[in-house]
C-alpha positions in Angstrom: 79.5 70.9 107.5 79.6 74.3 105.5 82.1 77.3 105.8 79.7 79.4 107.6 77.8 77.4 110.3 76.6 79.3 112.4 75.8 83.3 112.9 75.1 84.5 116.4 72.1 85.9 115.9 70.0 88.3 118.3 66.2 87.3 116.4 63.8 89.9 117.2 60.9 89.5 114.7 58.8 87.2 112.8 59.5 85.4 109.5 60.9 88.8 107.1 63.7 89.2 109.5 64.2 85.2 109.8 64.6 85.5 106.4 66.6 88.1 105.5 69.5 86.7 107.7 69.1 83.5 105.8 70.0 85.0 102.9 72.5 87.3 104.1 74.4 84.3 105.7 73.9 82.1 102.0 75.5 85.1 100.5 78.4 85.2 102.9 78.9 81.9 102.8 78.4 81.4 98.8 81.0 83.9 98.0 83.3 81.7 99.9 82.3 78.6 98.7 82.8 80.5 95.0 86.4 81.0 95.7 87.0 77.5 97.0 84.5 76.0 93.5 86.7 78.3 91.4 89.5 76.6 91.0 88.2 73.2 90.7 86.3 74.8 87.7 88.5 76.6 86.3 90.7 73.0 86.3 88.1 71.2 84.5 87.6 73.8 82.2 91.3 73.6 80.9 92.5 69.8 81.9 89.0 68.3 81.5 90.2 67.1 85.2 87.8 66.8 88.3 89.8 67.3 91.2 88.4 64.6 93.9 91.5 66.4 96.1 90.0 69.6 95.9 88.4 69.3 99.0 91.6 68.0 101.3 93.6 71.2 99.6 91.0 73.4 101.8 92.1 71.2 104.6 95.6 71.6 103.8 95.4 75.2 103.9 93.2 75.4 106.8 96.3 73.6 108.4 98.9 75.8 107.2 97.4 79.1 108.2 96.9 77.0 111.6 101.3 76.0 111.6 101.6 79.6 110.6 99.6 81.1 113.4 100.8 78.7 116.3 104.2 79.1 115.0 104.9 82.7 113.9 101.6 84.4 115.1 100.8 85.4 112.1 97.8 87.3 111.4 94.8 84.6 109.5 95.0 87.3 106.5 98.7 88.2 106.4 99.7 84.7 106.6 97.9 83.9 103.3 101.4 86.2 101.7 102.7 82.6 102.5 100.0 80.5 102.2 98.5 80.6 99.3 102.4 81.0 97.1 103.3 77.4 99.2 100.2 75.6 98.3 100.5 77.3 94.5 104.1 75.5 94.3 102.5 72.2 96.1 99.7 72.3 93.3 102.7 72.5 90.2 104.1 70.0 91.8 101.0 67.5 91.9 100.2 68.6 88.2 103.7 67.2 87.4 104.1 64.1 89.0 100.2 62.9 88.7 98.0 64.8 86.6 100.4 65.6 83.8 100.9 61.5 83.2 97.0 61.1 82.6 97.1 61.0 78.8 93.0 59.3 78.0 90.4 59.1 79.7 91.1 61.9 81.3 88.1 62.4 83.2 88.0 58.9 84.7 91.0 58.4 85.7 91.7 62.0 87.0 88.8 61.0 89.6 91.1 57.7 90.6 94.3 59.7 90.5 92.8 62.9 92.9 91.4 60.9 95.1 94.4 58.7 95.2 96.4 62.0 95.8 93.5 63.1 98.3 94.3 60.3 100.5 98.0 60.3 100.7 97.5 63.9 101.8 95.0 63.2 104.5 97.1 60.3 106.0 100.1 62.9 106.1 98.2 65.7 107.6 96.6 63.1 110.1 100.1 62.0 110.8 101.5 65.4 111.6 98.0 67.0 113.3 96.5 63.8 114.7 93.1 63.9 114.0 91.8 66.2 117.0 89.9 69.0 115.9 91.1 72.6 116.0 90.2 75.7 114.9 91.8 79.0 113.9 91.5 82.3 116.4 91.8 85.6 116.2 90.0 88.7 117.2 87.5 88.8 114.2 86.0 85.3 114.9 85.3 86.4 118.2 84.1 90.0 117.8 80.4 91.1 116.3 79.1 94.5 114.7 75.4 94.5 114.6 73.3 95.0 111.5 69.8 95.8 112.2 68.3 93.3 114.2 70.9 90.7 114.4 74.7 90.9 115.3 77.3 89.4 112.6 80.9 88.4 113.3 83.4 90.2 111.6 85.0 87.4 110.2 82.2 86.8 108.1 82.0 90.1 106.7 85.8 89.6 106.3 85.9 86.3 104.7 83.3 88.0 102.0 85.5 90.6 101.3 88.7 88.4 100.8 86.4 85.9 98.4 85.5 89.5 96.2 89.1 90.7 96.0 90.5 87.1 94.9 87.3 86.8 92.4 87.9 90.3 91.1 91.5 89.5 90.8 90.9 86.1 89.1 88.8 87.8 86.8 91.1 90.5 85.7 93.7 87.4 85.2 91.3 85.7 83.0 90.4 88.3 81.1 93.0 91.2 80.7 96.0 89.6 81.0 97.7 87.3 78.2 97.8 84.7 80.1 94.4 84.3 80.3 93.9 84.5 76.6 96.1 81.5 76.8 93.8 80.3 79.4 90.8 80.7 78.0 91.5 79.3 74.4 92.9 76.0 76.2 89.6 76.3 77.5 87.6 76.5 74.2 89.9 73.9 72.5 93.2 72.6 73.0 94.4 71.4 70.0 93.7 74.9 67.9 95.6 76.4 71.0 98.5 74.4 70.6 98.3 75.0 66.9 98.5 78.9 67.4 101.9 78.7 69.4 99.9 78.3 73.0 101.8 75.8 75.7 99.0 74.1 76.8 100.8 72.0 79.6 102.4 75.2 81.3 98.9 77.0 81.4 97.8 73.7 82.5 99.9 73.6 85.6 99.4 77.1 86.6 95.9 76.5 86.5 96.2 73.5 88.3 98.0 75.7 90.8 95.9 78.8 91.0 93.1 76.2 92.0 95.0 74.9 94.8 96.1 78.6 95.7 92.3 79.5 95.6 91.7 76.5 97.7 93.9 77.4 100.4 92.8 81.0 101.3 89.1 79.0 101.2 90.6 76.9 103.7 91.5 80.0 105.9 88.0 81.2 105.9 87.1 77.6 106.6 89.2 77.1 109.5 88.7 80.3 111.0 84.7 79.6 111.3 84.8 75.7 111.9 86.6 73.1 113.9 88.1 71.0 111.6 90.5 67.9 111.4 91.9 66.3 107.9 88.2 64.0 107.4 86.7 67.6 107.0 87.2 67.5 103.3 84.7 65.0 102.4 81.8 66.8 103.0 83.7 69.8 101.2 84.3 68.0 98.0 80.8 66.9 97.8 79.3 70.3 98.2 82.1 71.9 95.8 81.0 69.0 93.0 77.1 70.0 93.3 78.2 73.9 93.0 80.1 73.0 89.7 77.1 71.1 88.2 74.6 73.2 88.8 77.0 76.2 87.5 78.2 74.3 84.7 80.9 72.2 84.1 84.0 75.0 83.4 82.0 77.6 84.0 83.7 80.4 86.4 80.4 82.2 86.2 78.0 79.4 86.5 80.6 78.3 89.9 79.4 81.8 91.5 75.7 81.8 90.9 76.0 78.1 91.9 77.4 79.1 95.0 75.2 81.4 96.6 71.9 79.5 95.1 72.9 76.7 97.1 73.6 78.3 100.3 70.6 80.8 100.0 68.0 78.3 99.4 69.4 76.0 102.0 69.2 78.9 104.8 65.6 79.9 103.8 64.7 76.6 103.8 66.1 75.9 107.3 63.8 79.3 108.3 60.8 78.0 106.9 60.2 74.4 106.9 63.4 73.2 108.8 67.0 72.3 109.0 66.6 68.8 108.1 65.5 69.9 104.9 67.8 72.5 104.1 70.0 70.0 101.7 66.7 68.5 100.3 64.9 71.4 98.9 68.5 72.4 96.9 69.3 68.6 95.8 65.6 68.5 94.0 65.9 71.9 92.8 69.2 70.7 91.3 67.5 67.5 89.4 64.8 69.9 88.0 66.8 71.7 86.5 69.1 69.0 85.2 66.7 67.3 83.4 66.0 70.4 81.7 69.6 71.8 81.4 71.9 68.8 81.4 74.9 71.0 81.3 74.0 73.4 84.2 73.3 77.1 84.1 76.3 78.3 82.0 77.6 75.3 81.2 79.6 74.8 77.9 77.0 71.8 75.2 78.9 68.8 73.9 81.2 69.3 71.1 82.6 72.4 72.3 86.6 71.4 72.0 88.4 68.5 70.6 
């Protein structure tokens, strides 16, 4: 399953127009699967912590947009105002009471402890949704504007743009704010951070945070462009590991370009071999380069902190 599965497509043409909608759906779809890698990058980066959970915080925010909508009849986009603060102040408070008591062995246990915590939450959200699956609706899923020889649902084109305004604004926060000078020297090495004055463990919980916050308006885009039900976040974990790896572990960069190189070579492949494929071509693509680059695209070399 993928955020984008489908495009209604009017295919008039041979193979160039084939595959220029392939890659403007891998595109689409990579700058939303960037928004969702991002934060569980951008939590390895500082915590040295892979998120297993990740994926069911999509969910979660797929479902929270859905209570918002069925409730209030709030718009998909305004209710992220809500969404994405709720599930910000649900990711502190993971950090606190699981993440933050994970003192070695950091990265094997935080895979025990997230998917520990990725369970709980599934049971609850299967408890309180039942498992049926559902779908978010508004007028943008339904509606189309064509482009050239193919029509293209405005959610799509919507979806893209909210993925390039949260990027945009997650870079600014990295970059020219203090904060994320905080941010990024936890990054490069923690222990020199703390020795220049830094609190590590509050940037480490609004990290942990901003991931889950990324995660959620993800989710939105997810939900408003697939059925889903709270097993949906399996195969989103498993895609959002593979986009991290071939970035580069901690990478935000690396997390982008891994992004849209997996959904555009996936789509093209689907044009011209086939669909059954799709996930093939990109997996041996990915050990190619791995035994070449070990640490991904932009990925940081061993050594780089303490």
């Amino acid at each position: 399953m993928r955020v984008f599965v489908s495009l209604r497509l009017v295919r008039r043409g041979g193979t160039v127009v084939l595959i220029l909608e392939a890659v403007v759906l891998g595109i689409l779809s990579g700058g939303v699967y960037a928004l969702m890698a991002s934060g569980l990058t951008l939590v390895f980066g500082v915590m040295e912590i892979i998120n297993i959970a990740q994926g069911i915080f999509v969910i979660a925010g797929a479902y929270v947009s859905y209570a918002l909508q069925q409730q209030f009849h709030l718009d998909l986009f305004v209710g992220l105002l809500i969404t994405m603060p709720v599930m910000f102040l649900f990711g502190l408070g993971v950090e606190w009471l699981f993440i933050r008591r994970i003192k070695r062995d950091r990265v094997t246990l935080s895979i025990l402890v997230t998917y520990a915590v990725a369970l709980v939450i599934e049971g609850v959200l299967g408890y309180i949704f039942t498992t049926d699956l559902v779908q978010l609706h508004a007028w943008y899923v339904d509606a189309s504007v064509q482009i050239g020889n193919f029509y293209l649902p405005y959610v799509y084109l919507f979806a893209f743009a909210l993925s390039v305004v949260l990027l945009t604004g997650l870079y600014l926060l990295l970059y020219r704010t203090p904060f994320g000078r905080s941010l990024r020297a936890s990054m490069q090495n923690r222990t020199a951070a703390a020795l220049l004055g830094i609190n590590v463990s509050r940037v480490q919980a609004i990290t942990f945070g901003l991931g889950v916050a990324l995660a959620a308006a993800g989710g939105m885009a997810y939900g408003a462009t697939n059925t889903f039900n709270p097993s949906s976040s399996y195969d989103l974990i498993s895609r959002l590991l593979v986009i991290i790896v071939l970035g580069g572990m901690g990478s935000f960069w690396g997390a982008l370009i891994g992004s849209v190189l997996m959904l555009v070579i996936g789509d093209v492949t689907a044009v011209l071999w086939s669909p059954v494929w799709s996930s093939t071509a990109f997996f041996a693509l990915l050990v190619v380069l791995l035994m070449f680059r070990p640490q991904g695209l932009l990925g940081w070399s061993e050594g780089r902190r303490q």
